[in-house]
TORMAR-815405 format. One record per residue: x, y, z of N, C-alpha, C, O, CB in turn. Coordinates in steps of 0.001 Angstrom, whole numbers, plus 524288, in hexadecimal, padded with zeros to 5 digits. Each point is the difference from the previous one (the first is absolute). Last residue first. Glycine has a CB too. Example, Ala and Ser with C-alpha at 12.3 -4.5 7.8 and 13.67 -1.06 7.14 Angstrom:
residues 2
832327F73681BA880334804A68003C7FCFE80442802DA801FD80454800A9802A37F9387F6F6 7FC827EC1C8081B7FC86804A68000080384804B0800008040C7FFED802997F4907FB7E80245 
END
This chain:
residues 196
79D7282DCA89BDC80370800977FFF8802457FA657FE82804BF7FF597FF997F9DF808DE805C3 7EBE47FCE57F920805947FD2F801D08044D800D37FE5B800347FF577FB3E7FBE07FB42805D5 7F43480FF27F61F801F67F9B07FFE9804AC80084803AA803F6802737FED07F9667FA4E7F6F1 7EFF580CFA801FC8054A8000B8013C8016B7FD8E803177FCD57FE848034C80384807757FA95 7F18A7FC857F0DB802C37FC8E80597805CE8025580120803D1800B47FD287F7557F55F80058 7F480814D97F846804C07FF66800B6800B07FBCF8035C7FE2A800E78045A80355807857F9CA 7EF607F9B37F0408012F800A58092A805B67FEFF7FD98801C87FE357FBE97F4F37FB7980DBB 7F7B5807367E8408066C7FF09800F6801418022C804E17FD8F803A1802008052D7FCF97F4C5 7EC198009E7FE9A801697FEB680497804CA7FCB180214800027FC24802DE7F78D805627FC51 8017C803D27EFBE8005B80660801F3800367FC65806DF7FFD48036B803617F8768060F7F389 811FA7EC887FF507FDD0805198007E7FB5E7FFFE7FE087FF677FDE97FBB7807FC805FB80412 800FE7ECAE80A47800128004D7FA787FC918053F800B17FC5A8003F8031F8049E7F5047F876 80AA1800E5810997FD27800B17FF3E8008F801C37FB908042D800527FDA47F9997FF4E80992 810E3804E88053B7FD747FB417FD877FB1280195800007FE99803A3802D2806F87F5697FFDD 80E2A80EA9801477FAF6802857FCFF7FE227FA687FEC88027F7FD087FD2A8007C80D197FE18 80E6F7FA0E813A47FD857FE8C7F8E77F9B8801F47FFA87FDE8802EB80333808387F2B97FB62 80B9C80D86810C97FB337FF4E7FE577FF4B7FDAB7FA98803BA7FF137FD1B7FAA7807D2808AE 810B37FA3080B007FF767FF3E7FAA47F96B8004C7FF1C7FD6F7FD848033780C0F7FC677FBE3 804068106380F887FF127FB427FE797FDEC7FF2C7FA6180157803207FC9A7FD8B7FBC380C8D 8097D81017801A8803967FADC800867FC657FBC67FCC3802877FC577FE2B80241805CC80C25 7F61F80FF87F7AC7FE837FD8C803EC805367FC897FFA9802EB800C2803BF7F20E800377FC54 8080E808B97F16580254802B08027C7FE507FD5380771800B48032F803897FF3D805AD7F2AB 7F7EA7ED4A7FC3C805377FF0F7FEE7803D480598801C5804987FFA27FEA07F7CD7F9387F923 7F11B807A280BCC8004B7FB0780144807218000C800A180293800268040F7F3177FBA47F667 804148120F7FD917FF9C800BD805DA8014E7FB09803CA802067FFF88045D7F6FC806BE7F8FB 802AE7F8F87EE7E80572804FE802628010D7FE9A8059D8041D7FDF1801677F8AF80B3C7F938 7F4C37EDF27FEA5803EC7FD377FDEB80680803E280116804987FEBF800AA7F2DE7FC597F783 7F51F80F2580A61802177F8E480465805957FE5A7FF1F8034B800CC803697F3497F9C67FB0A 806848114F7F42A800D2802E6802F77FF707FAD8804FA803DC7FD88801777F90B80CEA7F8F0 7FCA47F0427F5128070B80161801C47FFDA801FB80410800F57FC5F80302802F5805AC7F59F 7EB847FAA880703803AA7FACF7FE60804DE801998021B8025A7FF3F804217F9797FDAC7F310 7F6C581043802C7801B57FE65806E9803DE7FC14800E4803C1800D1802E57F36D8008F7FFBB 80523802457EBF6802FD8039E80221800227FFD0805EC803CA80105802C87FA74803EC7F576 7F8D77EE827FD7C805B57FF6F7FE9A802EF80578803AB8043D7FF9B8023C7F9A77FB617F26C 7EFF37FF73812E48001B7FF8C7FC2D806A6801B27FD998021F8029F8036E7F2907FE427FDA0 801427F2F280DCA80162805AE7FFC7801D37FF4F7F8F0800D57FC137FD5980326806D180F19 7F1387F0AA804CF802317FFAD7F9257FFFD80635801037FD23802B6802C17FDD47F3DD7F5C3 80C61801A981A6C7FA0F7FFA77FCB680280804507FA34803D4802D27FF487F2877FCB480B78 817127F3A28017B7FBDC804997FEA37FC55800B87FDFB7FE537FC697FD468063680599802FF 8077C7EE5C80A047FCE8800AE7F8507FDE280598803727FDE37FFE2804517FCDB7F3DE7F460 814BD8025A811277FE2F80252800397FC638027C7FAB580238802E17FCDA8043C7FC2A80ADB 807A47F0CD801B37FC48803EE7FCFD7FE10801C3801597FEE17FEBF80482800687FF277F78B 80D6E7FBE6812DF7FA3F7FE3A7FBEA7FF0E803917FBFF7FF7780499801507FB7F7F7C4805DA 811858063380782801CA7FC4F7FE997FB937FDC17F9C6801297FD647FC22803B88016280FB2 7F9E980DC7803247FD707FC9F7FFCC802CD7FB177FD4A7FF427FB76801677F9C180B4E7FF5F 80D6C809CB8013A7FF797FD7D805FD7FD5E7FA007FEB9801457FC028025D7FCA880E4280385 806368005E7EA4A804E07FEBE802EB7FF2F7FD028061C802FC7FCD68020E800E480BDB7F884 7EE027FC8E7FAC1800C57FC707FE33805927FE5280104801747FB8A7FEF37F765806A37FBB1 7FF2B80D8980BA27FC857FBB78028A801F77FC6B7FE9A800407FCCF803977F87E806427FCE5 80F9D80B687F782803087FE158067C7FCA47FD1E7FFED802707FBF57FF14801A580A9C806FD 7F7317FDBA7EC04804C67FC687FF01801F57FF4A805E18025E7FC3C801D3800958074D7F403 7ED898069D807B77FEF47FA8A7FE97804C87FD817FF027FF977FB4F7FF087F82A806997FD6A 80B3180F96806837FD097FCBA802A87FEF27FD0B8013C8008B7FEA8804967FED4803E97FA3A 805B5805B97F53280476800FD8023F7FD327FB2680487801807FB85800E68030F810787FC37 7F1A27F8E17F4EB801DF7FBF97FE4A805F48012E8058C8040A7FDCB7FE997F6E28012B7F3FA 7F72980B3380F517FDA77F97C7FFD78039B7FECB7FE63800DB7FC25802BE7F6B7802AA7FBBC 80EB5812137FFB87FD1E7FF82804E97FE917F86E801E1801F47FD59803817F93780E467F93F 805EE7FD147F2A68044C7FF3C8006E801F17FD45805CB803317FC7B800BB7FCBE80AE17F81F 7EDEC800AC801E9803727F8427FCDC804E87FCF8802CE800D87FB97801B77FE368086E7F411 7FB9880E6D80E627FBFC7FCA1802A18020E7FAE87FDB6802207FC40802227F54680A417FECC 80F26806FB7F6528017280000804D37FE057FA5680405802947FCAE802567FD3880E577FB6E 7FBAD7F95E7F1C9803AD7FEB87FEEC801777FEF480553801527FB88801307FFB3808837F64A 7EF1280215806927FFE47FBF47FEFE806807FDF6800CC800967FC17802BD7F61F805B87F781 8089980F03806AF7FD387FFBD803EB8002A7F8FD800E9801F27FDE4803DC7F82880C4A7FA0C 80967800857F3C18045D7FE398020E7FE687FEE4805F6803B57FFCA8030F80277805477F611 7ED567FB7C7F7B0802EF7FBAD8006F8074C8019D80325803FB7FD6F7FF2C7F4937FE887F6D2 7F90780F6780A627FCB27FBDA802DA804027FB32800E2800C07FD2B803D17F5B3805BD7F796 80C5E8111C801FE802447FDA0802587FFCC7F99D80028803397FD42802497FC3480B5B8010A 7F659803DD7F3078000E802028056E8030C7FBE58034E7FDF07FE39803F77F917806CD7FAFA 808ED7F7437EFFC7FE05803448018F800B27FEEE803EA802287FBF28016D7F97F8063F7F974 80F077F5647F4BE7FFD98009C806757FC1E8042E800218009A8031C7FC628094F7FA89806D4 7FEF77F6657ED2A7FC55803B6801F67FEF07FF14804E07FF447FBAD801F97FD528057F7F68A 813807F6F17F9747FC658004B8021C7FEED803738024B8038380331800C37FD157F6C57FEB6 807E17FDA97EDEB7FD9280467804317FCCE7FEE6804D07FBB87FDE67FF67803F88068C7F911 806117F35F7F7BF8011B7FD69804E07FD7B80247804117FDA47FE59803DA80A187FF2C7F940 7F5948026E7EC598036580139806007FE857FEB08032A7FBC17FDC57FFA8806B3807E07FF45 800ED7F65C7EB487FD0D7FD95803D6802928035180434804C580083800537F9027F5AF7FBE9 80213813997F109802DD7FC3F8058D7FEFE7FF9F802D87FF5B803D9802CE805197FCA77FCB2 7F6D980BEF7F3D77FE6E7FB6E7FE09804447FB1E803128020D7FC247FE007FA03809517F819 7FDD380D4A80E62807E37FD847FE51800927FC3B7FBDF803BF7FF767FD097FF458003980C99 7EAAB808847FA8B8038E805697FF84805417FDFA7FE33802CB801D07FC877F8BA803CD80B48 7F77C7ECEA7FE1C7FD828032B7FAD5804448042F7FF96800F88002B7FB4B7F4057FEA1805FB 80F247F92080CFB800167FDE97FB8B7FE148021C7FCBA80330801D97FCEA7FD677F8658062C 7FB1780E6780AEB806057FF877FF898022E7FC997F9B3802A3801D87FC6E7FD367FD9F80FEA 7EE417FEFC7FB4280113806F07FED28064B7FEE57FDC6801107FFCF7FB507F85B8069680E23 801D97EC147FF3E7FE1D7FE597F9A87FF6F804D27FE757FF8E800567FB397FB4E7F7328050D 809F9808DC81068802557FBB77FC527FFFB8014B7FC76803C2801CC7FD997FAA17F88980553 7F4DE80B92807A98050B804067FDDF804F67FDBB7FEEF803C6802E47FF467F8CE803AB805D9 7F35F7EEAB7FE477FE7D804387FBE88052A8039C7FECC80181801647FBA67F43D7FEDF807F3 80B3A7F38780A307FFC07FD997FBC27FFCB8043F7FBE3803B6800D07FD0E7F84E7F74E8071B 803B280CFF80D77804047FEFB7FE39800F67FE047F8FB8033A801937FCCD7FD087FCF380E0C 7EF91802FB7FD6B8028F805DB7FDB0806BC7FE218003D802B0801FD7FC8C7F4D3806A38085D 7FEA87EA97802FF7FCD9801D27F89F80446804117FE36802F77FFF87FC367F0AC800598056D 80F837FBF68107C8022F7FB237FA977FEA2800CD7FBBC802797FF527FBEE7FD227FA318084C 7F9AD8100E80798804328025B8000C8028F7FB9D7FC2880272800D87FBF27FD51804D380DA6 7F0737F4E17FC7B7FF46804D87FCEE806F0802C07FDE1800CB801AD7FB907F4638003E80B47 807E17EFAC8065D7FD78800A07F9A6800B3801D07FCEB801D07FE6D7FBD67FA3D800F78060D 80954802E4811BF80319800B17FB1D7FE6C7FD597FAC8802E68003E7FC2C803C4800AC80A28 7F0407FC4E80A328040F7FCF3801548026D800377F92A800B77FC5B7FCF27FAC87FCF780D1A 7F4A3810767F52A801467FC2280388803127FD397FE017FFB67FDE37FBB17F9AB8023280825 80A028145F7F69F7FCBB7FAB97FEFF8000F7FCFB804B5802FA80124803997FF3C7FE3A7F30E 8061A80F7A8011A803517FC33802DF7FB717FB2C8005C800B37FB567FF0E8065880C1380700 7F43580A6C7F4EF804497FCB77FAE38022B7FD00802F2804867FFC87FE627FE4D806847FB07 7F0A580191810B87FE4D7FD727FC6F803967FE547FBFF7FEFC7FC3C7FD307F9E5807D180529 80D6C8062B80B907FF687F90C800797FB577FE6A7FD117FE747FB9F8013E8053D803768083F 80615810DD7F9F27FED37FF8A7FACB7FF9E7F8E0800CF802297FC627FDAE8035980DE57FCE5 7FE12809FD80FD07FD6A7FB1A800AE7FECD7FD247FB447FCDF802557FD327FFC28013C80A41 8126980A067F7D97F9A27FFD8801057FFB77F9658024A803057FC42800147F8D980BB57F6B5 8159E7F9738042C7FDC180566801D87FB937FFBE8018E800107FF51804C280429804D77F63F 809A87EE9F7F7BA7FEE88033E805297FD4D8059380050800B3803D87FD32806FB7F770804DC 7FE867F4387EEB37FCBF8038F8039D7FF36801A9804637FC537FDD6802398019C7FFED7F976 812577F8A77F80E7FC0B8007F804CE7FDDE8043B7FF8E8027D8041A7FFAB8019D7F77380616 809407F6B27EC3C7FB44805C7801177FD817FDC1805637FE9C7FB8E801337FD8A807CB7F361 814BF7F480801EB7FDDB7FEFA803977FCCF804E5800C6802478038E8024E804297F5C880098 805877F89E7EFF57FECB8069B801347FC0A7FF8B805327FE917FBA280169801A68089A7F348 80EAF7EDFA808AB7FC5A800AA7FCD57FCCD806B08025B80118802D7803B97FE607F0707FA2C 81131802B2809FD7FED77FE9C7F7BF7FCA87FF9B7FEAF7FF227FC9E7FCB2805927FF4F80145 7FDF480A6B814FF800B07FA087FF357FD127FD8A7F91E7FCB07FCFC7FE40802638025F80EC3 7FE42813F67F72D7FFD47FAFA80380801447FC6D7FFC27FC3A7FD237FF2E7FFAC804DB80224 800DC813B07F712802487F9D17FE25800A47FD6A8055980178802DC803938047C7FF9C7F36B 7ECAC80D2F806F1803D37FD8880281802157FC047FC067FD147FD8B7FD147FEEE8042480BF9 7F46C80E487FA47801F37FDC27FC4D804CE7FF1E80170802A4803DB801217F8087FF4E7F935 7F382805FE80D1B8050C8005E801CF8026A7FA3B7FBFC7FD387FC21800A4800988094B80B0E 7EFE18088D7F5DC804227F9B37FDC1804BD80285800C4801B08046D7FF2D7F93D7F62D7F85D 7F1D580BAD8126A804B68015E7FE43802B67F9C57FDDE7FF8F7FB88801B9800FD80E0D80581 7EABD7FE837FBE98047C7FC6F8015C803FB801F17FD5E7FF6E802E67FC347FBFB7F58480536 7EF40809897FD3A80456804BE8002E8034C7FA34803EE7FDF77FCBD802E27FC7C811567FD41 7F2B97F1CA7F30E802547FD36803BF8062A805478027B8000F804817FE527FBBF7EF347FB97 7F6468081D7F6887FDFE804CC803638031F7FEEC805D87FDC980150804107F78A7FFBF7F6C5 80A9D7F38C7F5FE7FC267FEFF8026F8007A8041B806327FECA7FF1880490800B47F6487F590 80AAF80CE37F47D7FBB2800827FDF87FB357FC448050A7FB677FF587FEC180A4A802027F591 80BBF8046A80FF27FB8A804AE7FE2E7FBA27FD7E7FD7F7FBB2802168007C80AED804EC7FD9E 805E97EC07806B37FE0880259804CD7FD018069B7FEC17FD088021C8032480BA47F78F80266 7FE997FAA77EC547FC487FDF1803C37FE49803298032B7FB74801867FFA6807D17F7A57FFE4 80A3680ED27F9057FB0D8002B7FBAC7FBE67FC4C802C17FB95801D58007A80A417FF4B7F5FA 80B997FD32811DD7FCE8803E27FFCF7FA28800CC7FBFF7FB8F7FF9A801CE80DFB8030F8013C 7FEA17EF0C7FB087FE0880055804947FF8E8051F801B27FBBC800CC802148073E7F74F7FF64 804A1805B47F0BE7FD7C7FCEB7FE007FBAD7FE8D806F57FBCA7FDAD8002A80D137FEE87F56C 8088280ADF808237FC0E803EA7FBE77FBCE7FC2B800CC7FD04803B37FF4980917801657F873 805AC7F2418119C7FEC6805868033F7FB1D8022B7FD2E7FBA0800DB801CE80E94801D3800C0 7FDA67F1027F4697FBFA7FD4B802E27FF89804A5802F57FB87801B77FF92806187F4058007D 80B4F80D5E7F5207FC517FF6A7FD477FAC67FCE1804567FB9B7FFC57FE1180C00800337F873 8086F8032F8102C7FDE8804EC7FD207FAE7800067FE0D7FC708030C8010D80BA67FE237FC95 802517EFA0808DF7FCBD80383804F57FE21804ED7FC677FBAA801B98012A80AE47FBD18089C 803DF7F9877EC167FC0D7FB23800E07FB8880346802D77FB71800B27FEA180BB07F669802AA 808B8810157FAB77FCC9800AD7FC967F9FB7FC91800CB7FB9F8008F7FE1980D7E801AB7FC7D 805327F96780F257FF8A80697800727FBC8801847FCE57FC87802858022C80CDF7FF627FED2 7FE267ED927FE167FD967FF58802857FC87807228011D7FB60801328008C80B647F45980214 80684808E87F1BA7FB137FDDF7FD217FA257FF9D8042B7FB69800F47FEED80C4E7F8DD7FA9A 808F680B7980C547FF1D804C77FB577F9AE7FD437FFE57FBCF801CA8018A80F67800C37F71E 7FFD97F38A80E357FEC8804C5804397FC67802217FC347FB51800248011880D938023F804FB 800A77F0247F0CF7FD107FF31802257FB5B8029D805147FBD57FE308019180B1A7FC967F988 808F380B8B7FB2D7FAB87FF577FC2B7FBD57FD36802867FB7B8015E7FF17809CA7FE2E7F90F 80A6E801FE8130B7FE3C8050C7FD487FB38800097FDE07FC2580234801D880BCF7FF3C7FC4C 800567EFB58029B7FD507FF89808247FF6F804D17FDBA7FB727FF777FE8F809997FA7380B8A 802AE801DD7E77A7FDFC7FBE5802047FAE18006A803347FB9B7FE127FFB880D397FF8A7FFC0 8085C80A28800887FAF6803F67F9407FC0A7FD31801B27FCA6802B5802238086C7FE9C7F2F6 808457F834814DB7FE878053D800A77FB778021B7FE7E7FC4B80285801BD80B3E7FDFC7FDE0 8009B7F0087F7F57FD507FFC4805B47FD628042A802657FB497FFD8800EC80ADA7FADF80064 805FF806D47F2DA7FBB07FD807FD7E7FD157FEA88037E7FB7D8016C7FF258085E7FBE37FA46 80B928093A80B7F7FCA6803997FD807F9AD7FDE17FC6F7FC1A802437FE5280E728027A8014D 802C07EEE0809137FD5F803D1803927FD76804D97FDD47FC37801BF8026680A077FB288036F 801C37F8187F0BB7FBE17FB6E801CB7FCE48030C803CA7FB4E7FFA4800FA80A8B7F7917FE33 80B958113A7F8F77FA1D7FF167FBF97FAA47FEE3802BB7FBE9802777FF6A80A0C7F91E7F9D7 8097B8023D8100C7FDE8804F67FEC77FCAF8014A7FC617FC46803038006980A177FE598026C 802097EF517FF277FCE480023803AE7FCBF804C1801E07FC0D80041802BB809C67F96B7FE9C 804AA803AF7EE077FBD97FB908019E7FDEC80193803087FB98801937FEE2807A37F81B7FFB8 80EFB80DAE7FB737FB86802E2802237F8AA7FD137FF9E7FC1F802D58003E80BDF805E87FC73 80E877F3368044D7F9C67FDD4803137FE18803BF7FF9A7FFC38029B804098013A7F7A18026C 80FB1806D77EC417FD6B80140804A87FB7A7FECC800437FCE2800B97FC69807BB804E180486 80A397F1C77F3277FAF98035A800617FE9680237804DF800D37FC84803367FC307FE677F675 812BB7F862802CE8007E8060E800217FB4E803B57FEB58009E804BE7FF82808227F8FA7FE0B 7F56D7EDFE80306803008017E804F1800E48071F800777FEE7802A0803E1806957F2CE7FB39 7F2A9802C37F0A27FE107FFA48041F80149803F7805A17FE4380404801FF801667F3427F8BF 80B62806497F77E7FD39802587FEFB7FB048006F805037FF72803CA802E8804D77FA0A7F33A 807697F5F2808E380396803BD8002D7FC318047A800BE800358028780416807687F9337F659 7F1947F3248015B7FE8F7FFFD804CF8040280547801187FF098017A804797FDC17F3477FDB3 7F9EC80F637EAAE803867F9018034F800AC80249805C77FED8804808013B809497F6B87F5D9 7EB2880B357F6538009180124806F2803D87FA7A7FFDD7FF637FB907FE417F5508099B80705 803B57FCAD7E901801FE806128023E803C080003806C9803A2802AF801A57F193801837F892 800527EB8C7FDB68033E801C67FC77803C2804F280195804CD7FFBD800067F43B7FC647FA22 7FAF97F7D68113480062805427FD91804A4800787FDF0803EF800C2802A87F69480313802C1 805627E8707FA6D7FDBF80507804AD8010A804127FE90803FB800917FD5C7FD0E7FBC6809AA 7F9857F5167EAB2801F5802AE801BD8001480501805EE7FD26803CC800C0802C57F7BA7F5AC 7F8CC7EF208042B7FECE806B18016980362801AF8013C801FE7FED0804367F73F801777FE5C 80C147EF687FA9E7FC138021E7FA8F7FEEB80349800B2800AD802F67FC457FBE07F7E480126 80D8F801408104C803487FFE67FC3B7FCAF801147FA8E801B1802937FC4F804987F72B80976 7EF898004180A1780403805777FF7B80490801C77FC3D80162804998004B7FCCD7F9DF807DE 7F8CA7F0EF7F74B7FC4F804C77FFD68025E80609800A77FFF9804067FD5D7F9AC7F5178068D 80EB47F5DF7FF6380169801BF7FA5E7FA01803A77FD8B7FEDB801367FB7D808C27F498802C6 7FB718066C81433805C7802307FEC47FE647FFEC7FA2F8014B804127FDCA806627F7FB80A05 7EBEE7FD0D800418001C8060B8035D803B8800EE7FCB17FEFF803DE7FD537FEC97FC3580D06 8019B7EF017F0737FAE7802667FEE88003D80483801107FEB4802CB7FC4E7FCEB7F6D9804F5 80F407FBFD809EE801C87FFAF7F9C77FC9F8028F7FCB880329802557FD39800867F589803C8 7F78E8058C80FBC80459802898001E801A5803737FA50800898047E7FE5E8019D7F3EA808DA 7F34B7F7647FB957FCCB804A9800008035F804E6800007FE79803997FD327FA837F7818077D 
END
């Protein structure tokens, strides 16, 4: 097989132009490249996300005049994706029971966004705090439920949450020391968290 490598290489000429002399006296500028490309990278990607919150801001303001409403947007990058909050008034009809509603309107200024980039987003929507409130509180059960399952030694099944509570358990769990998963089949998928 040896024999095969060696008279392959000998049929392909190696760069004709470059020998290992040549080589050796180029300067590494590779890794500097790899890093400007990178750069540009995590740049364009700001940018885009940037643009992401712009266009859903526009697009939620115009909501909130046209249902006679008054709030402020405050527009964030977050953890690689855009992030709009409403704040100000009382505005728990766009929050809905147990955030319905706020899921709709998340959805809709998605699909605001897309129609404008024509790129699937990620974006997510916050009023009056609801989902950092939720975040907290999650974050909260899943710290929790990993000490019960450190004393106890025993599983532990949660009740069905939907992908974004998920992670956030699955954070808190594994900033705990221990291990969770996702079983069941959605829209009623649960976190187990599991024995050291």
């Amino acid at each position: 097989m040896s024999t095969e490598i060696e008279e392959t290489a000998v049929e392909t000429p190696a760069e004709d132009s470059v020998t290992e002399d040549a080589v050796a006296e180029t300067p590494d500028t590779t890794s500097e490249a790899v890093t400007d490309t990178a750069a540009e990278t995590d740049e364009a990607r700001v940018a885009r996300l940037e643009q992401e919150g712009d266009i859903a801001a526009d697009y939620l303001e115009e909501l909130l005049d046209i249902a006679d409403l008054d709030g402020d947007l405050d527009i964030d990058v977050e953890a690689d994706r855009a992030a709009v909050s409403i704040v100000g008034a009382d505005l728990s009809q766009l929050v809905g029971s147990d955030g319905k509603v706020l899921e709709a309107l998340q959805e809709l200024t998605r699909l605001a966004v897309y129609r404008e980039t024509g790129e699937r987003s990620r974006l997510m929507l916050d009023i009056s705090g609801f989902r950092a409130d939720k975040r907290a509180r999650l974050s909260k059960l899943g710290t929790e439920t990993a000490e019960a399952v450190r004393e106890s030694g025993e599983s532990v099944s949660l009740d069905p949450m939907s992908p974004f509570e998920r992670k956030i358990v699955h954070d808190a769990v594994a900033a705990a020391g221990l291990r969770s998963e996702s079983a069941g089949v959605e829209p009623r998928r649960y976190v187990v968290v599991l024995p050291a």
